[in-house]
C-alpha positions as CSV (number, residue, x, y, z in Angstrom):
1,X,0.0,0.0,0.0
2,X,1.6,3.1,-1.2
3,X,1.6,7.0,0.9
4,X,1.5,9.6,-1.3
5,X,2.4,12.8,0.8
6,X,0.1,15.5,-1.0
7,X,1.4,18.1,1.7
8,X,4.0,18.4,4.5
9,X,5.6,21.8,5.7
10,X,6.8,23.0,8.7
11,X,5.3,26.4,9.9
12,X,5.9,28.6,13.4
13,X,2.1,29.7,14.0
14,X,1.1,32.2,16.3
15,X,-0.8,30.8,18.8
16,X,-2.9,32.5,21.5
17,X,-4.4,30.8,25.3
18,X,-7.2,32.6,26.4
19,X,-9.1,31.9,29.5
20,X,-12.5,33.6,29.8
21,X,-15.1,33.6,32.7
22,X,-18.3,34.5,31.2
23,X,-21.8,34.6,32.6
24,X,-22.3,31.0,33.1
25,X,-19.0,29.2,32.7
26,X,-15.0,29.8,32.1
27,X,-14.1,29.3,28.6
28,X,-10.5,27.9,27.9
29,X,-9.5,28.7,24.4
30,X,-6.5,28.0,22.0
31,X,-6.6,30.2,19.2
32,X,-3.7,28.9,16.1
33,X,-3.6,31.9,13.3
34,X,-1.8,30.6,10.3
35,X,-2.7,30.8,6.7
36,X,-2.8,27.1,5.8
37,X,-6.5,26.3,6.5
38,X,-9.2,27.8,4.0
39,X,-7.8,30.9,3.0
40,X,-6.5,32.0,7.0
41,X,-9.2,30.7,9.0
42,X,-8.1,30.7,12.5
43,X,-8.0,27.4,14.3
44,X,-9.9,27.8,17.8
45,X,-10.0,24.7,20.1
46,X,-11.9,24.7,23.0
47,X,-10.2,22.8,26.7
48,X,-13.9,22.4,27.8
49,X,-15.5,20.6,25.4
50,X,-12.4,19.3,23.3
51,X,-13.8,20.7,20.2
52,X,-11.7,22.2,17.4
53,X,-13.0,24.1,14.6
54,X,-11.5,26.4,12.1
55,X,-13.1,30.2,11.9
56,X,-13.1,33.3,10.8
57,X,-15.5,36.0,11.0
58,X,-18.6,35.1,8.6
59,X,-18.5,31.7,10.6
60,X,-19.9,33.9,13.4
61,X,-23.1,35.0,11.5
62,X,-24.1,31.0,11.2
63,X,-24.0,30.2,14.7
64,X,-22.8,26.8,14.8
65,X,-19.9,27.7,16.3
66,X,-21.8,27.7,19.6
67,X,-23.2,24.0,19.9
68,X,-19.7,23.1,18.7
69,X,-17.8,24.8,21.0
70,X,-20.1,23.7,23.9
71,X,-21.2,27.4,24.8
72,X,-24.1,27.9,27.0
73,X,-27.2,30.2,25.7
74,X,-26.6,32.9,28.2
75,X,-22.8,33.4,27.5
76,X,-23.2,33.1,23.4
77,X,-23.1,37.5,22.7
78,X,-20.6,37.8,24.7
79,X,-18.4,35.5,23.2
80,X,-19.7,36.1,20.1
81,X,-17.9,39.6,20.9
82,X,-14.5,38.2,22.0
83,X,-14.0,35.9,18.9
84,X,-15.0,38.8,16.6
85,X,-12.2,41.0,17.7
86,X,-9.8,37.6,17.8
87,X,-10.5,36.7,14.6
88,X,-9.9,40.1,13.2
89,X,-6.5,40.2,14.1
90,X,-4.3,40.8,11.4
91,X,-1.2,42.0,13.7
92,X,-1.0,38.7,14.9
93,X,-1.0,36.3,11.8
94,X,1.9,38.9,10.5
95,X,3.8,37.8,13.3
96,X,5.5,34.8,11.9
């Protein structure tokens, strides 16, 4: 059975450990800028919940970000707030 390697690179991301306390609960993120996934989505995984998706800012509008990330209903426009601004962040994807 043959391996064809259709990628492999080596990259230095920026990466970015936030913990939140919102409303409801504490909110552990790791967010990975790097412009390898879809055009510079933003990799955010969540400690909580284990869950890892990749983001930018229109994936905010659809809201499935919060069932995947395992946010509660009362804590969703306020974190809806913090990922805006950390997905916007152009400063830190210029970084490496």
């Amino acid at each position: 059975m043959a391996l064809d390697y259709l990628l492999d690179e080596t990259e230095k991301p920026v990466v970015r450990h936030v913990c939140l306390a919102a409303k409801v609960n504490r909110y552990d993120f790791s967010l990975i800028y790097t412009h390898k996934f879809y055009g510079g989505k933003t990799m955010v995984a969540c400690l909580q919940s284990g869950k890892l998706l990749l983001m930018d800012k229109d994936d905010l509008l659809t809201g499935d970000w919060v069932e995947k990330l395992g946010v509660e209903k009362d804590d969703v426009e306020v974190l809806k707030a913090f990922l805006d601004s950390a997905l916007d962040e152009e400063m830190m994807r210029q970084e490496y």
